[in-house]
C-alpha positions, -999 to +999 in steps of 0.1 A: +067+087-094+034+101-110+006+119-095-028+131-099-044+158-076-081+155-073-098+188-056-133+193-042-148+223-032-125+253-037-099+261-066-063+248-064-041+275-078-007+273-095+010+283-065-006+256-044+009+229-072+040+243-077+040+244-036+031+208-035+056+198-062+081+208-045+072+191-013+067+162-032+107+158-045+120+153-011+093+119-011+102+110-051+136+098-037+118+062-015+097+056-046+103+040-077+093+058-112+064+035-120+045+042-085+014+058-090+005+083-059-035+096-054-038+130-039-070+141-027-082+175-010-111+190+003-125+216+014-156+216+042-169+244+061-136+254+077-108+231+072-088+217+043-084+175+045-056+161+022-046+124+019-022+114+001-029+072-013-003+047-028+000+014-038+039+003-026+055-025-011+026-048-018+005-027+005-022+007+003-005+036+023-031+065+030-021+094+048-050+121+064-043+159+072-069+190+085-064+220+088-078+251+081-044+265+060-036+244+029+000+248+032+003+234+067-019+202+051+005+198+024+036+202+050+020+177+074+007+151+041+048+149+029+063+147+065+034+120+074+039+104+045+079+106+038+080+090+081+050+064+064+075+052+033+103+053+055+091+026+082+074+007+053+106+001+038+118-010+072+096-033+080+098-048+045+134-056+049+140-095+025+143-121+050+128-147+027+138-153-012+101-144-019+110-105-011+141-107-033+123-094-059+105-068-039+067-063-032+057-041-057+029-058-070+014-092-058+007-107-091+043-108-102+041-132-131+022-156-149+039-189-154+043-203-191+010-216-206+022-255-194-004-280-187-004-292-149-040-308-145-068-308-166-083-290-135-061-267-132-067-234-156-036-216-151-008-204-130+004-173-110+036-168-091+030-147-062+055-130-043+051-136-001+046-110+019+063-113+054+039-093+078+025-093+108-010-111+115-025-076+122-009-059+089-020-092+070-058-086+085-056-050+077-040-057+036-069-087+036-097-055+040-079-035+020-079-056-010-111-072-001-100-108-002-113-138+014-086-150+022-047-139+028-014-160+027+018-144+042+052-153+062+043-146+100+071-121+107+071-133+142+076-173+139+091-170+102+060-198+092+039-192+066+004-186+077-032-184+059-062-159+072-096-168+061-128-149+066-158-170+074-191-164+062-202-148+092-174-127+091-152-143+113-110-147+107-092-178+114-058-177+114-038-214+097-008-217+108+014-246+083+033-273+099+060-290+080 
């Protein structure tokens, strides 16, 4: 796991780093070395905010902290964040070849330059997330999509959100 700290008003010191770094080994054990993590922290008229930002599991985890002692915003940040990665890997368990490979990223691979249809420009393989319909809503805003397909991980069906242009979600559920 890398990381890049990202400060705004006040001066983050060596012992603050070497503080955080050492929080920060108890969380490199759930992620894999080429998992990127975004630390942010502030400082307003009283308290310090931290959040802590990943891409992982085919998702955006963000994790928020005040309080007016840095130290106790780091403390809080890992815990949040280590009880964050720990349900996420939970409730990403493979039930479905699609999570075999895992959910790192959801552009996986691009499928040999082959000729399908003259219409037809190229090909992705895309690994299927197995969510819930309120996770799938929430990852659809996140990534700013108009549309979302996933396995419902309640009926096991694989299901399609689209936003209408007046903003609207409908919800496609497949029959076979």
């Amino acid at each position: 796991m890398d990381y890049r700290v990202a400060t705004k008003g006040f001066n983050f010191t060596d012992a603050m780093e070497s503080y955080l770094e050492k929080r920060l080994e108890k969380i490199d054990r759930f992620l894999e070395d080429n998992v990127h993590l975004e630390i942010k922290f502030e400082k307003d008229a009283v308290n310090y905010v931290g959040k802590f930002m990943v891409h992982y599991l085919g998702k955006d985890i963000v994790v928020t902290e005040t309080d007016p002692d840095i130290y106790v915003v780091i403390d809080r940040l890992s815990d949040s964040f280590e009880k964050k990665l720990k349900r996420e890997k939970d409730y990403v368990r493979p039930r479905h070849k699609a999570n075999f490979k895992g959910l790192g990223e959801t552009m996986v691979d691009e499928m040999p330059e082959e000729e399908v249809s003259e219409k037809v420009i190229g090909v992705k393989r895309v690994n299927l997330m197995i969510t819930s319909v309120d996770e799938a809503i929430d990852q659809m805003d996140i990534m700013k999509h108009e549309f979302f397909v996933f396995r419902n991980m309640e009926t096991n069906e694989i299901n399609m959100l689209i936003k209408t242009k007046d903003g609207k979600l409908v919800l496609y559920e497949f029959e076979e």
